[in-house]
C-alpha positions as CSV (number, residue, x, y, z in Angstrom):
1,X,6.1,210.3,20.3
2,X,6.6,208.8,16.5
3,X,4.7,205.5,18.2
4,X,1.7,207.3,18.3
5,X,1.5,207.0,14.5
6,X,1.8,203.1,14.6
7,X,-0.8,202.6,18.1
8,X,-3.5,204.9,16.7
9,X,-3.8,203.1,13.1
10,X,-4.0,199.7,15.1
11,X,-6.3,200.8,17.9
12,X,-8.6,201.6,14.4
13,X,-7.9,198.7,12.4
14,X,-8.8,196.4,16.2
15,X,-12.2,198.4,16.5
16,X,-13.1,198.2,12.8
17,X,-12.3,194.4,13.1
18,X,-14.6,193.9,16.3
19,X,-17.2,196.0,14.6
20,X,-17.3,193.7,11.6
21,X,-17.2,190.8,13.3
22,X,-20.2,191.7,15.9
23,X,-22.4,193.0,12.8
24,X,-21.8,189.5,11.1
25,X,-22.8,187.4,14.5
26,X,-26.0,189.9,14.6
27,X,-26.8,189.3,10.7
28,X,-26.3,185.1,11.1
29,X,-28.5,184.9,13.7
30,X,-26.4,184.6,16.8
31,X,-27.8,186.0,19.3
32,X,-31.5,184.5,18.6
33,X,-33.2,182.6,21.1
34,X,-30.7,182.6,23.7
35,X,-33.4,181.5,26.1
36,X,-33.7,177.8,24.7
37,X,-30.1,177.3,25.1
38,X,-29.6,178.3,28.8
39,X,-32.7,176.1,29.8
40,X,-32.0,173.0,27.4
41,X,-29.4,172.1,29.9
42,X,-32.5,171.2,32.6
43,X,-34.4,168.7,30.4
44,X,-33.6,165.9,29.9
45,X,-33.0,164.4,26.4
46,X,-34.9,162.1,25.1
47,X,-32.8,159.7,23.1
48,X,-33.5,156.1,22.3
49,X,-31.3,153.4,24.3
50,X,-29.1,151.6,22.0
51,X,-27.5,148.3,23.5
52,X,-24.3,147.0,22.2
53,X,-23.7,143.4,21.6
54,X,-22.4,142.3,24.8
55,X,-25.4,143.9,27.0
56,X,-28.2,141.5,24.5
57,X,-29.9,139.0,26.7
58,X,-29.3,135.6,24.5
């Protein structure tokens, strides 16, 4: 029964943690515009070709 005193202080100190930690995510933005980043993966990119030195045409 004495193990009650130890599990009820860490059930606390686990939810105060989670608390903190999902307040912070919601105050640095972390859940905005999660929209763009479940589509981005459709389009395509559009990044500019670079060749290396063995694919130049002499």
């Amino acid at each position: 029964m004495n193990i009650i005193f130890v599990l009820i202080p860490i059930a606390i100190l686990f939810v105060v943690i989670a608390a903190l930690v999902f307040f912070w995510a919601i105050r640095s933005e972390q859940f905005e515009d999660l929209d763009r980043q479940g589509s981005s993966i459709l389009f395509d990119e559009h990044t500019p070709e670079h060749k290396s030195e063995h694919d130049r045409q002499p």
